[in-house]
C-alpha positions as CSV (number, residue, x, y, z in Angstrom):
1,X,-18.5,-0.3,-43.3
2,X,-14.6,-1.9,-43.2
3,X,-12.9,-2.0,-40.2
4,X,-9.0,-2.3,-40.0
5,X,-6.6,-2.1,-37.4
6,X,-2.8,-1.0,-37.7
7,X,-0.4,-1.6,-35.0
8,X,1.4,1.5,-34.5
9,X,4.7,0.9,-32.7
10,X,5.0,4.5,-31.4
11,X,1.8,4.3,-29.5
12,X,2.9,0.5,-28.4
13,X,6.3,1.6,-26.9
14,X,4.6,3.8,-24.7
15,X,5.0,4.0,-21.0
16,X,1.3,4.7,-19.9
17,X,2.0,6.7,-16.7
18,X,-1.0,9.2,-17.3
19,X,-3.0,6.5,-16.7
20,X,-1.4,4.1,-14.0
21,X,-2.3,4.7,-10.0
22,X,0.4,4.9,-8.0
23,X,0.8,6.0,-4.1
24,X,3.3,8.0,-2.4
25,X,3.1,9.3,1.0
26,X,3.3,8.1,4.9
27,X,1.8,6.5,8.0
28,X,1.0,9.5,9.9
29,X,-0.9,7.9,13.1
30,X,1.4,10.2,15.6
31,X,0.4,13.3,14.5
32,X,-2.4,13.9,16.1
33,X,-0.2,12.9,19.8
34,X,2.6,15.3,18.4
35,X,0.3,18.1,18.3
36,X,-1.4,17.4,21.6
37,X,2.4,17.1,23.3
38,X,3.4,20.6,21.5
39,X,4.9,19.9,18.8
40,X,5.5,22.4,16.1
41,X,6.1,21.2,12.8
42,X,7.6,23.7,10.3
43,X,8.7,25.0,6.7
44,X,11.3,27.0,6.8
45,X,11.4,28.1,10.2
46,X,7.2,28.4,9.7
47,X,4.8,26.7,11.6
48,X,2.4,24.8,9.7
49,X,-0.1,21.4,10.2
50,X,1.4,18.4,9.5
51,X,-0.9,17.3,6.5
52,X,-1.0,20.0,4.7
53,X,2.9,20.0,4.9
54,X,2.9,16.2,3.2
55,X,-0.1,16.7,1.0
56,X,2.3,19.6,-0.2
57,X,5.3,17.7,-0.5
58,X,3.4,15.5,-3.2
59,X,2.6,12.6,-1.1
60,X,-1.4,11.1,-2.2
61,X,-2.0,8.7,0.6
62,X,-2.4,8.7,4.0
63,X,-1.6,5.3,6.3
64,X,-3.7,5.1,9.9
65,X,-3.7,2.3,12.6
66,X,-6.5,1.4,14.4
67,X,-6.5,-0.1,17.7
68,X,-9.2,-1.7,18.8
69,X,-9.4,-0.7,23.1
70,X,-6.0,0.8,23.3
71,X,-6.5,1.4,27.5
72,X,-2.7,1.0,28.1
73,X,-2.9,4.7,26.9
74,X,-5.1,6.3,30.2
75,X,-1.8,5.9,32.2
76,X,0.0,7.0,29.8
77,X,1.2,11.0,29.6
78,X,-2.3,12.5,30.1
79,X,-4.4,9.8,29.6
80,X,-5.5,10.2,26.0
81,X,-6.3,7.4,24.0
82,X,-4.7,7.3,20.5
83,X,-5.3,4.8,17.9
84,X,-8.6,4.0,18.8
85,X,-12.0,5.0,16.6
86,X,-12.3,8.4,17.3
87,X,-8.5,9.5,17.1
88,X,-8.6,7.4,13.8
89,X,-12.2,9.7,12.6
90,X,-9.7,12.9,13.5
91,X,-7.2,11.7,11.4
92,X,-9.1,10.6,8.5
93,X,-11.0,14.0,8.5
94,X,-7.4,15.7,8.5
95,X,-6.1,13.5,5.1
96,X,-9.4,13.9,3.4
97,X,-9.1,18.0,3.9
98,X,-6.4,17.5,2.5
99,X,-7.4,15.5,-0.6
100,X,-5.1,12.6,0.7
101,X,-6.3,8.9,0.2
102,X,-6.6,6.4,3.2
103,X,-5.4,3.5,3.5
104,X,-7.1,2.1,7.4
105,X,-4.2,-0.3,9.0
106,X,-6.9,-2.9,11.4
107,X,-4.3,-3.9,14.1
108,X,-7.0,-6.8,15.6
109,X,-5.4,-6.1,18.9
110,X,-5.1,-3.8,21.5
111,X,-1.4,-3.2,21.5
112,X,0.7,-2.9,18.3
113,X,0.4,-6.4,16.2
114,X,4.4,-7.0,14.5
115,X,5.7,-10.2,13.7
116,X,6.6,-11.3,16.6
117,X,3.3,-10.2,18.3
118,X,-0.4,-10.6,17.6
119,X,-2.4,-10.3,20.5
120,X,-6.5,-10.4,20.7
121,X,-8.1,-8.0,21.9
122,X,-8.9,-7.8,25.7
123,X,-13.1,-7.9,24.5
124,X,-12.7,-11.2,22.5
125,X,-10.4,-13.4,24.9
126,X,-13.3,-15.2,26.2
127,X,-13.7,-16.8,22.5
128,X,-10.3,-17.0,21.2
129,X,-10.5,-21.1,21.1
130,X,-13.5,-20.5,19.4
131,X,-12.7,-19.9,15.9
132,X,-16.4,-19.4,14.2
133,X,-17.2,-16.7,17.1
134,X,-14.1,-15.4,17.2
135,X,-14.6,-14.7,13.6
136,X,-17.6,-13.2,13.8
137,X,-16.2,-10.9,16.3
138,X,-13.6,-9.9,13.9
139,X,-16.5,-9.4,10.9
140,X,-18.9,-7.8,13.3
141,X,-16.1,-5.1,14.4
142,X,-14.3,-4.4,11.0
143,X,-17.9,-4.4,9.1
144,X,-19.7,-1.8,12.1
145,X,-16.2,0.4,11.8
146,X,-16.5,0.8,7.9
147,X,-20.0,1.2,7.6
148,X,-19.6,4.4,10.5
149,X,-16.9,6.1,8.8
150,X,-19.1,6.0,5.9
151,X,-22.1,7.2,7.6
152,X,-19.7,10.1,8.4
153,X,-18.3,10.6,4.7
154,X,-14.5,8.9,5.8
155,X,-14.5,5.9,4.2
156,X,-10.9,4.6,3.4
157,X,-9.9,3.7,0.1
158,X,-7.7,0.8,1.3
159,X,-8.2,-1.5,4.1
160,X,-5.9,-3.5,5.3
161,X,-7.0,-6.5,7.9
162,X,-4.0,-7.6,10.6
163,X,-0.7,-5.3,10.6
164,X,2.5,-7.5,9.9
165,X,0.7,-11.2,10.0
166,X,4.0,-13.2,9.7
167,X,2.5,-15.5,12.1
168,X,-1.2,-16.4,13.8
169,X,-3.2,-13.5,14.8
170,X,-5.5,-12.7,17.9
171,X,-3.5,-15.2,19.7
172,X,-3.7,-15.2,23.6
173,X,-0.7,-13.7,25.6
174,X,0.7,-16.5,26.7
175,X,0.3,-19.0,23.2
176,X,1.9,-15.5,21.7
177,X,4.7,-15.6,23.7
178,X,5.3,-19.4,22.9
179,X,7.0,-18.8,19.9
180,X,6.1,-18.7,16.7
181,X,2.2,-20.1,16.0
182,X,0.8,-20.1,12.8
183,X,-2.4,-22.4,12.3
184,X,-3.3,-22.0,9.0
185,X,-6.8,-23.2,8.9
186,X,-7.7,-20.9,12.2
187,X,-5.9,-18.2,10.3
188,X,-7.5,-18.8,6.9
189,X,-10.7,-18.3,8.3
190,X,-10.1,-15.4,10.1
191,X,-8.8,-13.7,7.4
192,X,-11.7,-14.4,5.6
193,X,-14.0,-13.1,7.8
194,X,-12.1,-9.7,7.9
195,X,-11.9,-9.4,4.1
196,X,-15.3,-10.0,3.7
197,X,-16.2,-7.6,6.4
198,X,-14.8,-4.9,3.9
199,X,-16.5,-6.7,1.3
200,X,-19.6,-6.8,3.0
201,X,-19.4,-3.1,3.5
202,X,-17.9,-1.8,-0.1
203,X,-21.2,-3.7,-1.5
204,X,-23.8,-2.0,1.2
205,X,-22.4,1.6,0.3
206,X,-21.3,1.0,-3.4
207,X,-17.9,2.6,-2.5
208,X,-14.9,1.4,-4.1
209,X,-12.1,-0.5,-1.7
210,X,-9.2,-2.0,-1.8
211,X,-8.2,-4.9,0.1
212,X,-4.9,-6.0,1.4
213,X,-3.1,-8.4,3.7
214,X,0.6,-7.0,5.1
215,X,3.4,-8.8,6.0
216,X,6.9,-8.2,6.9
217,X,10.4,-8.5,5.1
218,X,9.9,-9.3,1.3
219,X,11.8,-12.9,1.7
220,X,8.9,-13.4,3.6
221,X,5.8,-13.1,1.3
222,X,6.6,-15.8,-1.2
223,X,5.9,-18.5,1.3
224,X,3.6,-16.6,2.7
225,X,1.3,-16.3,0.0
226,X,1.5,-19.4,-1.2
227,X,0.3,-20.3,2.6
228,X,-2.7,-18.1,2.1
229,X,-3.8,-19.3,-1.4
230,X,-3.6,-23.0,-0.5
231,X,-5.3,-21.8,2.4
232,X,-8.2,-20.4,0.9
233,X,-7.5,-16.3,1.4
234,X,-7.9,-15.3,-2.2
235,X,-10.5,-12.3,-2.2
236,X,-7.7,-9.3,-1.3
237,X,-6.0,-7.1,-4.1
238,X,-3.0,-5.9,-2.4
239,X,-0.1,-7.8,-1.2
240,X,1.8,-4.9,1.5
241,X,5.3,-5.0,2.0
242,X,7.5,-4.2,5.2
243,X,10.9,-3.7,4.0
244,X,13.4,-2.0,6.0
245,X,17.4,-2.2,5.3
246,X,17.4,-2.0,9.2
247,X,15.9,-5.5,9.7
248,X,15.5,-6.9,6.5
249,X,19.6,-6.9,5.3
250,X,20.5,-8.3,3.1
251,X,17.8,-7.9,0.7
252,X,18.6,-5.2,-1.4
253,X,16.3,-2.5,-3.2
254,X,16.9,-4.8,-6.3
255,X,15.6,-8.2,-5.1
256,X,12.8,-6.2,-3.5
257,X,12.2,-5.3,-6.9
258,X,12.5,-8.6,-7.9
259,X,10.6,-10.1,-5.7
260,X,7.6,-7.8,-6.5
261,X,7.6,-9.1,-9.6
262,X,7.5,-12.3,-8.7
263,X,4.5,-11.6,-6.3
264,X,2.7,-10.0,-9.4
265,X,3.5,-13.0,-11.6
266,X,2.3,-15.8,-9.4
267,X,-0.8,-14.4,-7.6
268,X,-1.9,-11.4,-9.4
269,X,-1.8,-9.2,-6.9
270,X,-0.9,-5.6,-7.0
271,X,2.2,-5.4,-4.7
272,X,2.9,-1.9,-2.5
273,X,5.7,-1.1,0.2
274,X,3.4,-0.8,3.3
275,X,6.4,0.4,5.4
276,X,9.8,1.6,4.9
277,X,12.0,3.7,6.8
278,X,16.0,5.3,6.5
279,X,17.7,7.1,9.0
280,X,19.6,10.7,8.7
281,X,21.6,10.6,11.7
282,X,22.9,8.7,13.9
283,X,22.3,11.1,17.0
284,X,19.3,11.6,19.5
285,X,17.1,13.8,20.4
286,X,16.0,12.6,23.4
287,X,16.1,9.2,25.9
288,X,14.0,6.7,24.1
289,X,15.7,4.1,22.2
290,X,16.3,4.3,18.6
291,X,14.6,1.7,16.9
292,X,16.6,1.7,13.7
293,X,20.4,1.6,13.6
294,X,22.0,0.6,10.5
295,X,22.8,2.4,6.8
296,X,23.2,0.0,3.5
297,X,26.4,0.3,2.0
298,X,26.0,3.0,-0.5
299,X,24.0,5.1,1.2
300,X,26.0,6.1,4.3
301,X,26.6,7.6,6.0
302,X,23.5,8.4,7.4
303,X,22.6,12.0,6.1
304,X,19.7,13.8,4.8
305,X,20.9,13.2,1.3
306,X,21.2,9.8,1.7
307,X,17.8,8.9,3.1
308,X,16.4,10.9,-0.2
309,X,18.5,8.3,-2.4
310,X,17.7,5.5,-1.2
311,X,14.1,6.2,-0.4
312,X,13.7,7.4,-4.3
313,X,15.7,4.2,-5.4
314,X,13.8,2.0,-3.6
315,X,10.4,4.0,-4.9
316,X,11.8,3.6,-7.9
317,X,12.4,0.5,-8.1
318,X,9.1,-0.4,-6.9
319,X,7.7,1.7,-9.9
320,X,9.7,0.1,-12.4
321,X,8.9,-3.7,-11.0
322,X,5.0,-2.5,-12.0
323,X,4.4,-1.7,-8.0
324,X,1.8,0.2,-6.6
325,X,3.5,2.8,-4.2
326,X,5.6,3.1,-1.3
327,X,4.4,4.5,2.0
328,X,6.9,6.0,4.9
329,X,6.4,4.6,8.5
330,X,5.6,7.6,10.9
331,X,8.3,10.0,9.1
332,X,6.4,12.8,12.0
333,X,7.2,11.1,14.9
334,X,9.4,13.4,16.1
335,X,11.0,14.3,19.7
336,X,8.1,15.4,22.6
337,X,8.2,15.8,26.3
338,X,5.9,12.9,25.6
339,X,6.3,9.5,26.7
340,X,5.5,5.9,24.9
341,X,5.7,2.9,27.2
342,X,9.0,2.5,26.5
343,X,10.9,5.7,27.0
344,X,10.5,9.9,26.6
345,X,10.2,11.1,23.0
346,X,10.4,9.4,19.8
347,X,12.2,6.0,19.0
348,X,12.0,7.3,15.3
349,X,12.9,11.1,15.5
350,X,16.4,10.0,13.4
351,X,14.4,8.5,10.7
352,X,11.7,11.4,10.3
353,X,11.2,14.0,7.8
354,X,12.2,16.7,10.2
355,X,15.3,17.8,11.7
356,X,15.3,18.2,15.9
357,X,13.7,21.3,15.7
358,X,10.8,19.8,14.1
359,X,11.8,21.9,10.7
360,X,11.0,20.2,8.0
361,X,14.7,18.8,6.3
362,X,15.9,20.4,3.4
363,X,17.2,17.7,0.7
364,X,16.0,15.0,2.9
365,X,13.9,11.8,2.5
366,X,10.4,14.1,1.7
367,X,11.6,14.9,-1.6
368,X,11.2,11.2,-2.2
369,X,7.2,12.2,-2.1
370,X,7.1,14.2,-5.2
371,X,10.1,12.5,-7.4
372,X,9.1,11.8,-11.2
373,X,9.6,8.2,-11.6
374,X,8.1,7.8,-15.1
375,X,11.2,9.5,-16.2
376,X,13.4,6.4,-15.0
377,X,15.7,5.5,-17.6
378,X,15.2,1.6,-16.1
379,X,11.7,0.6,-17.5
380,X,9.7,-2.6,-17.2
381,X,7.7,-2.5,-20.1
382,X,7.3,-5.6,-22.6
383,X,9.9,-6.3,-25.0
384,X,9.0,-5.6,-28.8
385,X,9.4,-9.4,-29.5
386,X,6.5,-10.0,-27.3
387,X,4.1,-7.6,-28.5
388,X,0.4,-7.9,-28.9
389,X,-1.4,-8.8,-32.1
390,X,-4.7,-6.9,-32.5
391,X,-7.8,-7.9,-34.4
392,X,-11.5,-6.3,-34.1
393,X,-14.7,-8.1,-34.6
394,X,-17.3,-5.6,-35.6
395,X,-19.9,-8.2,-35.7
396,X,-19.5,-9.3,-32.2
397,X,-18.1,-5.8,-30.9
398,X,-14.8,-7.6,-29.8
399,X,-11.7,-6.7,-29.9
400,X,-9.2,-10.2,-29.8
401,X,-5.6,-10.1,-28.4
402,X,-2.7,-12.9,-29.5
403,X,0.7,-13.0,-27.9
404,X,3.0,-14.9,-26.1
405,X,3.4,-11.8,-23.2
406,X,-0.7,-13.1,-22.2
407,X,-1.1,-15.3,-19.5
408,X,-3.9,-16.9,-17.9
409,X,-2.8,-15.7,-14.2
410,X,-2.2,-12.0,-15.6
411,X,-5.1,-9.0,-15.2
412,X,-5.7,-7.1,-18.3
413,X,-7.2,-4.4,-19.6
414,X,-8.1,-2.5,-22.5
415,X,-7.5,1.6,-22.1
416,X,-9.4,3.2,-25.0
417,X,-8.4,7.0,-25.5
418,X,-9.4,9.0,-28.5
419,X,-6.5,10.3,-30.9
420,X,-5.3,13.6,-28.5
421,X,-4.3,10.5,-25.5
422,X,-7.3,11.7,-23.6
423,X,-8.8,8.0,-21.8
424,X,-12.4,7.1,-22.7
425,X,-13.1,3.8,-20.9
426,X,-11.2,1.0,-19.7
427,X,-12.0,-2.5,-20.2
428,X,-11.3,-5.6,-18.7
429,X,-10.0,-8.4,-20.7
430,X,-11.1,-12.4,-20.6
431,X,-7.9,-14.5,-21.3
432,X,-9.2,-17.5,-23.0
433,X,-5.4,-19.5,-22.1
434,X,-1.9,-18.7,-22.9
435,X,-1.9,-16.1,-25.6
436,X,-5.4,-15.3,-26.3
437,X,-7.8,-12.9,-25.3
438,X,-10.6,-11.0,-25.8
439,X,-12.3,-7.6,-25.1
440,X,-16.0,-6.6,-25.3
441,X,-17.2,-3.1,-25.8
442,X,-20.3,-2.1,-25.0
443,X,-20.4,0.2,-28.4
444,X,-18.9,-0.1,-32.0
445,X,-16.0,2.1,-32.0
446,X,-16.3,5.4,-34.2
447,X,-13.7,7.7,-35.9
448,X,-9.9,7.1,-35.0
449,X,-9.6,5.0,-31.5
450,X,-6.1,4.2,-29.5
451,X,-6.2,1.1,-28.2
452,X,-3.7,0.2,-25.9
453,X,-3.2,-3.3,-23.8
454,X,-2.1,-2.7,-19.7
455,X,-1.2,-5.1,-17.5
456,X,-0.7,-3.5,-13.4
457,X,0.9,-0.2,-15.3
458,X,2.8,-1.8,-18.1
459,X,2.0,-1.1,-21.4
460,X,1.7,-4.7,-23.4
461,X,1.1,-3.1,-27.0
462,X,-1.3,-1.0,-28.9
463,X,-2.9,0.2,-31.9
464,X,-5.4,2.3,-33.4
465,X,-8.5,1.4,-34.9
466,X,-9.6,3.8,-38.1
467,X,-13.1,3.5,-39.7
């Protein structure tokens, strides 16, 4: 029986969208505090629930945070903890309804953890100088946290461990308020502990999640990462992104872009905007403090309009750059009679999806949720020049890969589909240095096969193998 392969240059110009994962959607840890304070989200003057309102606007993920003994909440409005495990449950049981994906957002503290603040919790201050028990503490809690979601069929897809880690986290209040503290080997090993937590936990209930470390302003995460790799914090898959033109001016939507890139290229990492956020007015709907104040030349003034364009630029930007997906922060977090500790209302309601009747905006930054952003005209797909070279090994079931585009830093995989585009298997692909690599099927290949080469979304080159 002969075997040949021919490289056919329609399949290798393709984008392979079908195929690639990628997230849209929004951090939605008010909601369940909107609702309680009477809020009424709506569709056209109708009321409707918040979830099913972005699981209908095309979003396919769902951001929570989790705090771990959020008590500055029972003097707070009513007394209602939110944030905490069981508000968390109720919110994961609302995105799952809904067919949403999670992604869990482990603060490690009992206050919101930013850049300028990482806290420890209250219950592990007595060991904070003691990094080995202070890092059990941390497995202990994110490990027993998994495992009952599980137990109650809400396990997150994603985890991420620390929200915003710019500098050291589970610091005490006073070294936090020192300035900036970042001891890498403490931190390293704190990390690890949280990341094999999840581990620890994707292995006991054989469920598949991702892992991911988040920190703000893109600048930010080349030196960053490199801290964490020298470090020894390898075992994540996800680098997350802040990025806000607010805070994070004047790095455009383009170097963003480029930076992802460079994230991909140097640690292999798929890269996803944790947070974003754009305003649509300038105005107030209540006495809380605007957090956000500031429109990017381009896109201004601030308008409904605007926050769609440059919330489907940046997305797809992020898509082109080989990106994962781009979640809104809190995009519900609209005006209440409700207080936070700083003020009555919401310090976001002039970046939310919603207008100050809590209507959902027409032509605003939601349409950003649903956008087709395989039809870009920009794409980031390998040059022809750099195409792959195909060769199967029936003897050995292999299928061998030479081209420049391959290096040994990159993930790769093979996508086998039959001849209607319809995917069969994927398999991973062992590069044996700088332009070489190899595939291994588990079967001999039958009949007409597609064979195409992907790299985090972008097609590399293809083929079809004929009997």
């Amino acid at each position: 029986m002969r075997f040949f392969l021919l490289l056919l240059m329609t399949v290798s110009c393709l984008q392979i969208h079908a195929q690639r994962k990628f997230y849209t959607g929004a951090d939605l840890s008010y909601v369940n505090e909107m609702d309680d304070c009477g809020v009424a989200y709506k569709v056209n003057g109708e009321v409707r629930d918040a979830y099913e309102i972005f699981k209908e606007q095309g979003a396919n993920m769902v951001r929570l945070r989790l705090w771990h003994t959020p008590a500055w909440h029972d003097t707070l409005n009513t007394g209602k903890r939110y944030g905490d495990l069981a508000d968390v449950k109720k919110s994961i049981r609302r995105a799952k309804d809904q067919g949403l994906r999670v992604l869990l957002d482990f603060h490690l503290s009992d206050f919101w953890a930013d850049p300028e603040r990482q806290i420890v919790p209250a219950a592990w201050e007595a060991v904070v100088d003691d990094t080995e028990i202070l890092g059990d503490s941390v497995y202990n809690y994110v490990n027993a946290t998994l495992l009952e979601l599980n137990s109650l069929d809400l396990m997150p897809e994603m985890v991420q461990v620390g929200n915003e880690t710019n500098k050291g986290i589970l610091q005490t209040e006073a070294a936090d308020a020192s300035g900036f503290i970042l001891d890498w080997p403490r931190n390293a090993s704190l990390f690890n502990k949280g990341i094999k937590a999840v581990r620890d936990a994707a292995r006991e209930t054989e469920k598949d999640i991702q892992v991911a470390i988040h920190v703000a302003g893109p600048e930010n995460a080349s030196w960053l990462m490199a801290g964490f790799k020298k470090h020894g914090v390898t075992d994540f898959d996800v680098v997350g992104l802040s990025y806000y033109w607010a805070w994070h001016q004047p790095t455009t939507t383009a170097r963003t872009g480029q930076i992802i890139t460079e994230l991909k290229d140097s640690y292999g990492k798929e890269v996803m905007i944790f947070e974003t956020g754009y305003i649509w007015t300038l105005e107030s709907n209540d006495t809380a403090d605007n957090i956000i104040g500031s429109v990017q030349t381009g896109y201004s003034p601030a308008s409904p309009a605007n926050q769609r364009r440059w919330l489907i630029d940046l997305t797809q930007e992020v898509y082109d750059r080989g990106g994962l997906g781009v979640l809104y922060w809190e995009p519900a977090w609209v005006s209440s009679p409700c207080f936070t500790p700083w003020g009555q209302g919401s310090h976001q309601e002039h970046a939310s999806f919603f207008d100050f009747d809590s209507n959902l905006l027409e032509g605003g930054g939601a349409d950003f949720l649903a956008h087709n952003y395989s039809g870009s005209t920009s794409t980031s797909s390998v040059q022809r020049a750099d195409r792959l070279k195909f060769t199967y090994q029936p003897a050995a079931r292999e299928i061998w890969l030479v081209g420049n585009v391959l290096t040994p830093d990159m993930r790769v995989e093979l996508v086998i589909m039959d001849t209607l585009g319809r995917t069969l298997r994927s398999i991973p692909v062992t590069l044996d240095g700088v332009g070489r690599g190899r595939a291994k099927l588990d079967q001999h290949l039958t009949g007409a096969t597609v064979i195409l080469a992907v790299s985090n979304g972008v097609n590399l080159g293809g083929g079809v193998v004929v009997l």
